[in-house]
N, C-alpha and C positions, 0 to 999 in steps of 0.2 A: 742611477738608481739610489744609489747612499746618500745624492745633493736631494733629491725629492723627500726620502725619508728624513733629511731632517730640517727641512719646510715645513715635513707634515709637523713633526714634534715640536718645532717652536709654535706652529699655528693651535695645538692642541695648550699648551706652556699658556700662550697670549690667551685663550678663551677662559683658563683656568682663574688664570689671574682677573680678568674682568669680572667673573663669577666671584669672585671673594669682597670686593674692590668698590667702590660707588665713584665713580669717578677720579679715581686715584689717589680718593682722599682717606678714605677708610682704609685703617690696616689691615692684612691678609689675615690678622689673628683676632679678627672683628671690634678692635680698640677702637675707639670715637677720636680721629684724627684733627686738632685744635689748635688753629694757626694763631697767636700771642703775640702782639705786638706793645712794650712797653714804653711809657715816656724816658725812661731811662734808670740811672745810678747817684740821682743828683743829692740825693740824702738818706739817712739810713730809718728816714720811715720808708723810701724808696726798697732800697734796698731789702728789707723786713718785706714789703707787700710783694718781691719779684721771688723770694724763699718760699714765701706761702702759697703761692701760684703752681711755681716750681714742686712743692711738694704734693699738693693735692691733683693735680694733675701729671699724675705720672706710671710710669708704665705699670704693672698690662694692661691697666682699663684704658687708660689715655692715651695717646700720639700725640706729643706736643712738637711745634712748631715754635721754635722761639724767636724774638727778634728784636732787639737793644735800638730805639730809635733815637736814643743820643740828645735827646732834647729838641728833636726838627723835625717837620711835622714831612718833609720830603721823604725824609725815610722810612718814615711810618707809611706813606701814601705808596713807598717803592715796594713796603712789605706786604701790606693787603694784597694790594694786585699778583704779588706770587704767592701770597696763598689761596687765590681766586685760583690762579692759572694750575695749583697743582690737585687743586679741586676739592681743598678741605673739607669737612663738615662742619666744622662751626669756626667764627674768627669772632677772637673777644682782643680789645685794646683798650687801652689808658689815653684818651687823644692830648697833646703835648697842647693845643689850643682847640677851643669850640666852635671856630669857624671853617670855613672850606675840604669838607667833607661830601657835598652833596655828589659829586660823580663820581668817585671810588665805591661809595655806597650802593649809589644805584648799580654799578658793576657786578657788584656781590651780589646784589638783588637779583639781577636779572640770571644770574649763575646759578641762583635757588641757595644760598649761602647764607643762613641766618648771621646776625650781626650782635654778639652781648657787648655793651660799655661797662668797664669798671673803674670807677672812681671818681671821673670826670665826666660831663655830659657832653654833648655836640649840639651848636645851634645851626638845626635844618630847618626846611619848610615844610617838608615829610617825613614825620617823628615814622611812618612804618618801616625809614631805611634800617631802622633798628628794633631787635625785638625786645630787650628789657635793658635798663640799667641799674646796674649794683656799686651802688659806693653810700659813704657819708653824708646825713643830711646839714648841711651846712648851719643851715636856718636854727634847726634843733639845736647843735650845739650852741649856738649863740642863749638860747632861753635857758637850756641846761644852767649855764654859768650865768645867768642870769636869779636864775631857780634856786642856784647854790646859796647867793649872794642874800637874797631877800629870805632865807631860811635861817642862814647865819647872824643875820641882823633884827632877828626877832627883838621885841622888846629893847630897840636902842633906836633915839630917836634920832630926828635928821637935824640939820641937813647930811647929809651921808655922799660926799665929795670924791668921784672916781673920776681915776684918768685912764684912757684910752690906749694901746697901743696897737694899731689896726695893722692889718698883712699888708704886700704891696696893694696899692692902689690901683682900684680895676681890676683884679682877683677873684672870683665868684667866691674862692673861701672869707675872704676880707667884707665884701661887700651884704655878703649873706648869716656869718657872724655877727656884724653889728646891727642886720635888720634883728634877729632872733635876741639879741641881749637888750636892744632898746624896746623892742616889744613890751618885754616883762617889767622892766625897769619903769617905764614912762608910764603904767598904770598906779607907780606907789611916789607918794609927792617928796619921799623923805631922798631920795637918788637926785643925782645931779651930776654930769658929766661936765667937768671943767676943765678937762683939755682932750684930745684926740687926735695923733698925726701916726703917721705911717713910720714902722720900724724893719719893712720890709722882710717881715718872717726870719732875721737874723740877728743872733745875742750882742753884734756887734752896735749895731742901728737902735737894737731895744735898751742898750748902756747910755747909748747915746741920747735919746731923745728920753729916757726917762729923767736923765742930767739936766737936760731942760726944763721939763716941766718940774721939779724939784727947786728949781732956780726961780721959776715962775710965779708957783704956787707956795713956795717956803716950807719950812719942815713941817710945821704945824698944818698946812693947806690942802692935803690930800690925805683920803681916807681907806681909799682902797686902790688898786691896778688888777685892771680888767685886760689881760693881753689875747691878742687870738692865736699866739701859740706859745709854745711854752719854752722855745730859744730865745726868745725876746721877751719873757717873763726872767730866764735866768741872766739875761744879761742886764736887766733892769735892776735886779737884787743887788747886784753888784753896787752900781750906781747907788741903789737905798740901803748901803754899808758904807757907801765912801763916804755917804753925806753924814754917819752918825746916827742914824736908824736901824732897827730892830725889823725886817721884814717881815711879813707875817704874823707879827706884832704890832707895830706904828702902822705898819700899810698893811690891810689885807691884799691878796693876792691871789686870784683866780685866773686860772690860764686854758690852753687849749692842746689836745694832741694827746696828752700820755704817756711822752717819750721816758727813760729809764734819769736822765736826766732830773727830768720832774720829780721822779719819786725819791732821788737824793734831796732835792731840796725839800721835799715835805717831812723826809725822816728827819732832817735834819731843822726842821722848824720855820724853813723861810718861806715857803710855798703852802697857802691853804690850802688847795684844790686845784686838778685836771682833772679836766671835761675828755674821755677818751675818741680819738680818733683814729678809728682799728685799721691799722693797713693787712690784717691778716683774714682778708677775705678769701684766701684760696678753698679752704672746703663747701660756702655759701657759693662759690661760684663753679665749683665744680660739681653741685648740685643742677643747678641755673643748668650747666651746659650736658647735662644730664636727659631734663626735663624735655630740652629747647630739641635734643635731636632724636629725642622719642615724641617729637610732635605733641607734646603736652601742652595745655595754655599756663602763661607764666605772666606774672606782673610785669605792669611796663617800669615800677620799678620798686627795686629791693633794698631795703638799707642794711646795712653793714650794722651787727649786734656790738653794741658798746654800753659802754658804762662811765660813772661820774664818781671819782675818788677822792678821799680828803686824807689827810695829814694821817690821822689817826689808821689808817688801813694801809701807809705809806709802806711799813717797814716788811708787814706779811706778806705783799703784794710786789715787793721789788723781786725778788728771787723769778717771780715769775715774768718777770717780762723782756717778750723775745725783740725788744726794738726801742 
């Protein structure tokens, strides 16, 4: 009699919980349960966009699911499928590459599991494995700093001699920056890009290959450094002081990202301008995942609110920045 009563009351326990519940994914206290998988810890815009995640996504409205994929794309593929299997409402990730995503996706798919991308895109053959993406437009910044350049060069005439320091090679950010900056540029005859090599997104590489073209082009040979990010703009400054230059003076200096970095060297005179690249999308995307599991229609894709700084709004502007 006592083993039957409490059959009964675990099966009454079990119904209860299913009544609260959508598949085990929704908490008991009707929080939108959101399984997050990110590319990793590799840099502290990394690190800044997993805070902002982290905070806008969090408890009681949210149920977050977190998941550190280490920089490999197996572990990310290890994490979706347990938050397929634990029956989330929505799975939003960062993908570590854009390729081989097509049968975890459909997984989700067929699970009824909508899919947000943040930051990165994925190249499928069926864009509806996914329902929007929110991150930076690549393209844009590149014209930004582009935009910058031919604003500040008002009334000076050419030739107007810039050199290049491109992300690694094969990069959607590298290759999509220089399409957006050469756009703008190759409309005005006074620009001229006389040199361009890869510094592979690090101050180290940016020291280094600015040393060359410096070597290349002579003191006098270049007029401006167009970098597409702004570790390898600071580590080129270097470079354009050991030679005996005035950075940001002798060479203008237009970079990419926004780091706190940046803003030291624009207060400090060597840096004209960053083109911002906001890793603190967690309230835009905890809208997004809002929207997406109240069945709302949402863009297939959302850019990340930024902005373009120069020197002069360096010094008001550094206190505030969280990355």
């Amino acid at each position: 009699m006592k083993k039957g009563f409490m059959r009964f009351a675990m099966l009454l326990c079990a119904l209860a919980l299913a009544a609260c519940g959508k598949g085990g994914g929704e908490a008991a206290d009707g929080a939108i349960t959101v399984g997050f998988s990110q590319v990793g810890a590799e840099s502290e815009w990394r690190t800044a966009n997993t805070r902002s995640v982290k905070e806008a996504l969090a408890a009681p409205e949210f149920n977050l699911k977190f998941s550190d994929a280490q920089q490999k794309q197996e572990n990310q593929i290890k994490a979706l499928r347990s938050f397929i299997a634990q029956g989330v409402d929505v799975i939003a990730f960062s993908p570590v590459v854009e390729t081989g995503w097509e049968t975890v996706l459909r997984e989700a798919k067929a699970a009824g599991i909508p899919v947000v991308l943040t930051d990165r895109a994925v190249d499928v053959a069926d864009d509806s494995l996914y329902v929007t993406l929110i991150g930076s437009d690549f393209v844009e910044e590149g014209r930004r700093a582009a935009r910058w350049l031919v604003e500040d060069s008002e009334g000076q005439a050419g030739p107007i001699r810039i050199v290049e320091l491109q992300g690694t090679v094969g990069s959607a950010p590298a290759n999509d920056r220089m399409k957006g900056f050469k756009e703008v540029i190759d409309a005005d005859p006074r620009f001229k890009i006389v040199r361009s090599q890869s510094g592979d997104f690090t101050r180290a590489k940016g020291k280094e290959v600015m040393e060359a073209f410096l070597k290349a082009e002579g003191r006098d040979g270049i007029d401006v450094l167009f970098a597409h990010n702004d570790d390898m703009a600071i580590g080129a400054i270097q470079a354009i002081e050991e030679a005996g230059l005035k950075p940001g003076e002798d060479i203008r200096i237009v970079s990419i990202d926004g780091v706190r970095g940046a803003f030291e060297a624009m207060k400090a005179g060597k840096l004209n301008a960053t083109v911002e690249c906001n890793p603190l999308l967690g309230p835009q995307l905890a809208q997004l995942i809002r929207d997406v599991h109240a069945g709302r229609e949402v863009p297939k894709r959302v850019q990340v609110e930024e902005g373009v700084f120069t020197r002069d709004q360096a010094e008001a502007e550094l206190p505030n920045r969280k990355y």
